[in-house]
C-alpha positions as CSV (number, residue, x, y, z in Angstrom):
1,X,-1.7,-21.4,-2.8
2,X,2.2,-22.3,-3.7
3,X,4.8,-21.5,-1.3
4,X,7.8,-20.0,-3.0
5,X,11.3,-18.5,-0.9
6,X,13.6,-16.1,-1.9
7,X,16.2,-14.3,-0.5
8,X,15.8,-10.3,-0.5
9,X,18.8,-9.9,-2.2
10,X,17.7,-11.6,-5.3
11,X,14.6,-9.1,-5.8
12,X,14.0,-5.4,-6.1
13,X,11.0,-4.9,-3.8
14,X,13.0,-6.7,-1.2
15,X,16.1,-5.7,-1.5
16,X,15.1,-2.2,0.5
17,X,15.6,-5.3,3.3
18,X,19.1,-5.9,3.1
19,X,19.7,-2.3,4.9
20,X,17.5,-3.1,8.4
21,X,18.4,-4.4,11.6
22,X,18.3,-8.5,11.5
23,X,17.9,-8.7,8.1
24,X,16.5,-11.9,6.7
25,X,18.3,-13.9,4.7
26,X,15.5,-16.1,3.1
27,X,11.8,-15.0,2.9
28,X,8.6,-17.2,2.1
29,X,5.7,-16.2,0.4
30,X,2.5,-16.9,-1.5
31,X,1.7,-14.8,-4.8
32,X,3.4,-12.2,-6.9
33,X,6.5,-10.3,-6.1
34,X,4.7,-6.9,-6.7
35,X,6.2,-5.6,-10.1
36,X,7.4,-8.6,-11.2
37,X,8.0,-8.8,-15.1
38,X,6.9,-11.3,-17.4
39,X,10.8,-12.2,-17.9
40,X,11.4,-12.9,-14.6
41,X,7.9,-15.5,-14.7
42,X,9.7,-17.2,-17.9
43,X,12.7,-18.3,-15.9
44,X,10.9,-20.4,-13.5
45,X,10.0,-19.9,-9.7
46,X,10.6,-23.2,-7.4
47,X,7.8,-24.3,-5.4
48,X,8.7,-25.7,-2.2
49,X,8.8,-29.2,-0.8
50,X,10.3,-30.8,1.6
51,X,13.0,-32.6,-0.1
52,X,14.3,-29.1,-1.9
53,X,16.5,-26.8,-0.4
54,X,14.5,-23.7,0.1
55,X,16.2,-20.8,-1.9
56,X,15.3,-19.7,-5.2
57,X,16.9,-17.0,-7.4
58,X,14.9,-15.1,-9.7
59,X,16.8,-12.2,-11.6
60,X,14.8,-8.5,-11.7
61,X,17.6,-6.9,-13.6
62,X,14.6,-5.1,-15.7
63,X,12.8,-4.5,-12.6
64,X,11.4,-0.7,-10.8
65,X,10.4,-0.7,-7.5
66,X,7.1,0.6,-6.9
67,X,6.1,3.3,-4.4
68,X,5.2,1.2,-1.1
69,X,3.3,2.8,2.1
70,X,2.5,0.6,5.0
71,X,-0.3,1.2,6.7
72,X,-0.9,-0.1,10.3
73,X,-2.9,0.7,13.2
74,X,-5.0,-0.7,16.4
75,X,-6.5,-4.1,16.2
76,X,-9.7,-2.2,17.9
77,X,-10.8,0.8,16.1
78,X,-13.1,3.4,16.2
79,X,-15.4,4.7,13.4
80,X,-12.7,7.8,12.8
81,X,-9.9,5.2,12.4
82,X,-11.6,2.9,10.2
83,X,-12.6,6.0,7.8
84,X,-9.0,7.2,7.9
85,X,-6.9,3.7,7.3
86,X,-9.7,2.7,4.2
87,X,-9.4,6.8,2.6
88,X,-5.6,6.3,3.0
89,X,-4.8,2.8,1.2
90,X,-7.6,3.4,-1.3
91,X,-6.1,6.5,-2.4
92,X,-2.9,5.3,-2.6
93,X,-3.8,2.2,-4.0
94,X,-5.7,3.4,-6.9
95,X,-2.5,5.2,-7.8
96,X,-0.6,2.4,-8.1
97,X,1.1,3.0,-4.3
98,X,1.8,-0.4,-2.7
99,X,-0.1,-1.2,0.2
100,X,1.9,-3.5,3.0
101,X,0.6,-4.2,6.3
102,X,0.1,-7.0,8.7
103,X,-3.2,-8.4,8.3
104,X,-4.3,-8.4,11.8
105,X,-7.2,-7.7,13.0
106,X,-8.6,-4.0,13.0
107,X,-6.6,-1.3,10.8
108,X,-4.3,-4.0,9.2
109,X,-7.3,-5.9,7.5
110,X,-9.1,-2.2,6.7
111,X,-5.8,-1.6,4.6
112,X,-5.6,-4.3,2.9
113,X,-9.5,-4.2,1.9
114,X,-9.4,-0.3,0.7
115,X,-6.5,-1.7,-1.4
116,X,-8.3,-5.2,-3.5
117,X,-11.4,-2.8,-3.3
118,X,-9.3,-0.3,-5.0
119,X,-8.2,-2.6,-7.6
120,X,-4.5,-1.9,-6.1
121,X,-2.0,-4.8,-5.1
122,X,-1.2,-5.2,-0.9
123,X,1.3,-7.1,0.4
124,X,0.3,-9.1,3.8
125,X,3.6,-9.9,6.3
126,X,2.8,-12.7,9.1
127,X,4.5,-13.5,11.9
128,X,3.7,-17.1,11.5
129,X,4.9,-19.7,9.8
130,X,3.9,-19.2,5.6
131,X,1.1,-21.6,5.7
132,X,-0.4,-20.6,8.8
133,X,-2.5,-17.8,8.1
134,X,-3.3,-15.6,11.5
135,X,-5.9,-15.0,12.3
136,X,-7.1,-17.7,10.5
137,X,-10.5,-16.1,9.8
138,X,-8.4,-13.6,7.5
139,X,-7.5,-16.7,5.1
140,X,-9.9,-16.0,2.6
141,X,-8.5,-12.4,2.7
142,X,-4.8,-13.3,2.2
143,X,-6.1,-15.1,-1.0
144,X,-8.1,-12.5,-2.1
145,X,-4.3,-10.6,-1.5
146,X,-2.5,-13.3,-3.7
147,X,-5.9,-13.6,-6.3
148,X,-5.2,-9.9,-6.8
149,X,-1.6,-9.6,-7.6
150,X,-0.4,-9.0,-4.1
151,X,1.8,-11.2,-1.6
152,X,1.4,-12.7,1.8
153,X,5.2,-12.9,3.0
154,X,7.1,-14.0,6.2
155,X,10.1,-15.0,7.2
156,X,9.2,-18.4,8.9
157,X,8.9,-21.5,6.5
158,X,6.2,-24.0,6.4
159,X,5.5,-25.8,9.3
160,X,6.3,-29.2,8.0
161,X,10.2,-27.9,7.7
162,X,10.2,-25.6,10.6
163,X,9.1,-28.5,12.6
164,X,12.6,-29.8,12.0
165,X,13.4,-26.6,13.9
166,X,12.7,-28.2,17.3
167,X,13.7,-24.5,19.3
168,X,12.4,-22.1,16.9
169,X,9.4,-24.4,16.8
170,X,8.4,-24.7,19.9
171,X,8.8,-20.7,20.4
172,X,6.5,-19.6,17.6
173,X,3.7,-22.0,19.1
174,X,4.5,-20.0,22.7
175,X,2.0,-17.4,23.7
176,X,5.4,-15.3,24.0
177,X,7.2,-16.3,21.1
178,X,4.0,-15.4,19.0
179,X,4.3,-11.9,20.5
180,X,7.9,-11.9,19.9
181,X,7.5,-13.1,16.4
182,X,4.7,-10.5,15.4
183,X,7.1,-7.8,16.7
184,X,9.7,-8.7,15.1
185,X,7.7,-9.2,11.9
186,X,7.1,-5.2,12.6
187,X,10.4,-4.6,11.3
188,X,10.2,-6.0,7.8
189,X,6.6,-3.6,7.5
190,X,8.5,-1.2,8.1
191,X,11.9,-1.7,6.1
192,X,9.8,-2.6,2.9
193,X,7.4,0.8,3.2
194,X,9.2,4.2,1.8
195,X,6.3,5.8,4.0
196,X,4.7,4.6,7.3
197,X,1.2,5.8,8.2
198,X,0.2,4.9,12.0
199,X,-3.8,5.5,11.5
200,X,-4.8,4.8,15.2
201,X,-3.2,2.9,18.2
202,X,-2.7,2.9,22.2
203,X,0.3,3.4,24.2
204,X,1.2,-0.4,23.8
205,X,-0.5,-1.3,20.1
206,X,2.3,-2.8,18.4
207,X,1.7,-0.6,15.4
208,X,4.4,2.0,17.2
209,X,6.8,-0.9,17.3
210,X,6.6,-0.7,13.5
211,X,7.0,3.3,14.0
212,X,10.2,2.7,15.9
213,X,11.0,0.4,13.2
214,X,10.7,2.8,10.4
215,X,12.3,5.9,12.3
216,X,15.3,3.9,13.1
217,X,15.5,2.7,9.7
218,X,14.9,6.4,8.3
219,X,11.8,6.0,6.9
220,X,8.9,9.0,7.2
221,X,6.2,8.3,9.8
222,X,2.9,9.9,9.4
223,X,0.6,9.8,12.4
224,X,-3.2,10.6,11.9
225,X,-4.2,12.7,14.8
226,X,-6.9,11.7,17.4
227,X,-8.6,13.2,19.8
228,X,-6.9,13.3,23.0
229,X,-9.3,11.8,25.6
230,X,-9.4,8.5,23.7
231,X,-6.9,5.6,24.2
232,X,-7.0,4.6,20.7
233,X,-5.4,7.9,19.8
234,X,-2.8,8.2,22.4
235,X,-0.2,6.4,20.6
236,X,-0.5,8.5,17.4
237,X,-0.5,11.7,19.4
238,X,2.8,10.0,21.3
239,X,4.5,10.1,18.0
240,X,3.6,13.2,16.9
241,X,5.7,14.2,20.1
242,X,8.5,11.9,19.0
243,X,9.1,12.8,15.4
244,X,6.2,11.6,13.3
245,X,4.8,14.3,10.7
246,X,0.9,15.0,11.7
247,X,-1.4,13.3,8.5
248,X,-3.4,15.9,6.9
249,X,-4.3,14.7,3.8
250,X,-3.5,11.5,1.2
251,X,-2.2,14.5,-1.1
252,X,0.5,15.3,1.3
253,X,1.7,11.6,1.7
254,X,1.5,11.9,-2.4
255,X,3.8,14.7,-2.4
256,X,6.5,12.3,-0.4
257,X,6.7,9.8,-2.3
258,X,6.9,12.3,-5.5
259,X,3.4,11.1,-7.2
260,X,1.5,14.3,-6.5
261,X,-1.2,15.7,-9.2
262,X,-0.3,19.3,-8.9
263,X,-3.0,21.5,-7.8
264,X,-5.2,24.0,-9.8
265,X,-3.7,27.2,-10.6
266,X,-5.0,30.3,-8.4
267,X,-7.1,31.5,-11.6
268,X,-9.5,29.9,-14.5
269,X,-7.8,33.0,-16.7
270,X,-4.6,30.7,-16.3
271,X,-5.9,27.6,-16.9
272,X,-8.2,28.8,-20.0
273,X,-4.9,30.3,-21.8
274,X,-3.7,26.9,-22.3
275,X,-7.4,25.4,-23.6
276,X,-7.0,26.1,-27.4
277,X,-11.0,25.3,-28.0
278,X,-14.4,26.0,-26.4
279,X,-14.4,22.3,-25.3
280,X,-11.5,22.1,-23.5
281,X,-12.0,25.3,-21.5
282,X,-15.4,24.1,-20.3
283,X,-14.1,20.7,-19.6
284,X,-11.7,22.2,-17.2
285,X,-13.9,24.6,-15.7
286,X,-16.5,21.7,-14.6
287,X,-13.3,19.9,-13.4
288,X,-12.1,22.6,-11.6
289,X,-15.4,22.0,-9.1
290,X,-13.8,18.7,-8.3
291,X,-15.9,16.3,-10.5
292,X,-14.4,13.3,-11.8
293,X,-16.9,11.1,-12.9
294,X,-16.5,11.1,-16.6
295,X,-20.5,10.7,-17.1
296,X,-20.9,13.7,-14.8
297,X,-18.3,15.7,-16.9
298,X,-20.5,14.5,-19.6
299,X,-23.7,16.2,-18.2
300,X,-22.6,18.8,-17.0
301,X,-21.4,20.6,-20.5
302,X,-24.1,18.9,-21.9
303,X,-25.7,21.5,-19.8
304,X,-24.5,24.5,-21.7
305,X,-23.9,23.3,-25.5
306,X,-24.3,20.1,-27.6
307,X,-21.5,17.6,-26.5
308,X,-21.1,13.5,-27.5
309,X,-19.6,10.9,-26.2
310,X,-16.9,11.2,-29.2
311,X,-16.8,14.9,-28.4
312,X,-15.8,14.2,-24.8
313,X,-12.9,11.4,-25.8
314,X,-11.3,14.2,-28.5
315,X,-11.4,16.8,-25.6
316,X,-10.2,14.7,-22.9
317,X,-7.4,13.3,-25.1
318,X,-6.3,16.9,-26.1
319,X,-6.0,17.5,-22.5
320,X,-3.8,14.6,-21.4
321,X,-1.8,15.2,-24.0
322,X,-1.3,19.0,-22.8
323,X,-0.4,17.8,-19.4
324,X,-4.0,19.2,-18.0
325,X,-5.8,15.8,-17.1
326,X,-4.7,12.4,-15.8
327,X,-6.9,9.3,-15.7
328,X,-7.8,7.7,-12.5
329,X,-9.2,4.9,-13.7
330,X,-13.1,3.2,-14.0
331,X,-13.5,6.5,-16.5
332,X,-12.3,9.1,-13.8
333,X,-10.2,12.2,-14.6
334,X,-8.3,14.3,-12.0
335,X,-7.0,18.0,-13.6
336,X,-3.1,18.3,-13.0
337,X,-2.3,21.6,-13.2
């Protein structure tokens, strides 16, 4: 994998960086800036070596920044947290919602899976140096990351020119710098998320020093709630006393960040009146049971009427284009009405 820098200012998905407490000023990272145009590939992206001097500009003045949700949590997790953080970033990711988290351990690397396994684009931030992947036994995940669109970013350059660093150097390969440096890293989770979801996490997990994070920078916190004898849930439950909103459902996090697939209307009456043909009412109405799956659509009007594959594709087309149905991808169909 190449190393490439940039500075935030010189890029829309970083930019949101330029308004957070110690704000970096150049940024290192493997893979693709997520959204970046073909344009902006044309013009060239330095590598970096040790005889360059590490900033690169790359123009995005044709670029829209995509919705981005981090999602975080403990390093040790339960069976109810690991549910939750995968439900989460899958959803989102296969909506085309950015998934950044920190690739720890625990809910980090559970993020960042539902997201590739999704077929969704993640964004990994260390709190190491670039080219020293922590834990290391996440490497083949951070290029799984990078393999599949995504990014693996920090703020620390390659060791062979932070070596020349002698200070910062010898802090980041400190048992308490590396615990400074991955809570500091917190804050650039946070500042490049428009929504923070805190799965599960203890009184001291350091996913509520990415909470603090984002409600100091303004951004919405969503804590999932846990139950209250377990440690792994007092920290969620903490913020929920603190400000967070409590996490009900990846529809309500939806509705945030203004992608949410409106819900059925209270009647089929309603929805038929805007069906102009048999097929289309009974698409909707086996929709309306919450099936997806475009072969079990299939079957299930095969059930009451003759109904082809070419028959399905007119119907289904008819109700995209009425604002009824929205594809969900791997032939899946949501209705939006």
């Amino acid at each position: 994998m190449q190393v490439k820098s940039i500075s935030p200012l010189e890029d829309g998905f970083l930019r949101k960086l330029e308004f957070i407490a110690l704000k970096p000023k150049i940024l290192y990272y493997y893979g693709k800036l997520p959204g970046e145009s073909v344009k902006s590939e044309a013009k060239g992206e330095k590598n970096i070596s040790e005889k360059e001097n590490v900033s690169e500009k790359v123009s995005r003045s044709d670029y829209v920044r995509p919705k981005t949700v981090a999602v975080v949590g403990a390093r040790k997790y339960t069976k109810y947290g690991e549910e939750w953080a995968y439900k989460i970033a899958y959803e989102l990711a296969r909506r085309g919602v950015i998934i950044v988290s920190g690739l720890a351990y625990g809910i980090d690397s559970i993020a960042h899976r539902a997201a590739l396994d999704a077929g969704g684009v993640t964004v990994a931030v260390l709190g190491t140096p670039i080219d020293k992947i922590y834990p290391a036994r996440h490497t083949g995940l951070a290029r799984e990351i990078v393999d599949q669109g995504g990014m693996v970013l920090s703020e620390y350059p390659p060791q062979e020119i932070l070596a020349k660093d002698e200070k910062l150097s010898r802090m980041l390969n400190s048992q308490l710098g590396m615990r400074s440096a991955f809570l500091k890293r917190n804050r650039l989770i946070a500042g490049l998320a428009d929504l923070v979801v805190v799965v599960e996490g203890g009184v001291k997990s350091g996913s509520l020093n990415t909470a603090h994070h984002a409600m100091e920078q303004g951004v919405i916190v969503y804590a999932v709630p846990g139950d209250v004898s377990r440690s792994n849930s007092l920290g969620c439950n903490r913020l929920l006393g603190r400000g967070a909103v409590a996490f009900t459902e990846v529809d309500e996090l939806l509705d945030e960040l203004g992608l949410k697939i409106r819900k059925p209307r209270e009647s089929l009456k309603q929805i038929k009146e805007m069906c102009s043909t048999e097929n289309e009412a009974l698409m909707v109405s086996v929709m309306l049971r919450g099936i997806k799956m475009g072969e079990e659509i299939l079957a299930q009007i095969r059930r009451k009427k003759d109904f082809s594959v070419s028959d399905f594709s007119v119907t289904v087309f008819n109700l995209q284009m009425k604002g009824l149905v929205k594809p969900l991808g791997n032939n899946e169909w949501m209705l939006c009405v």
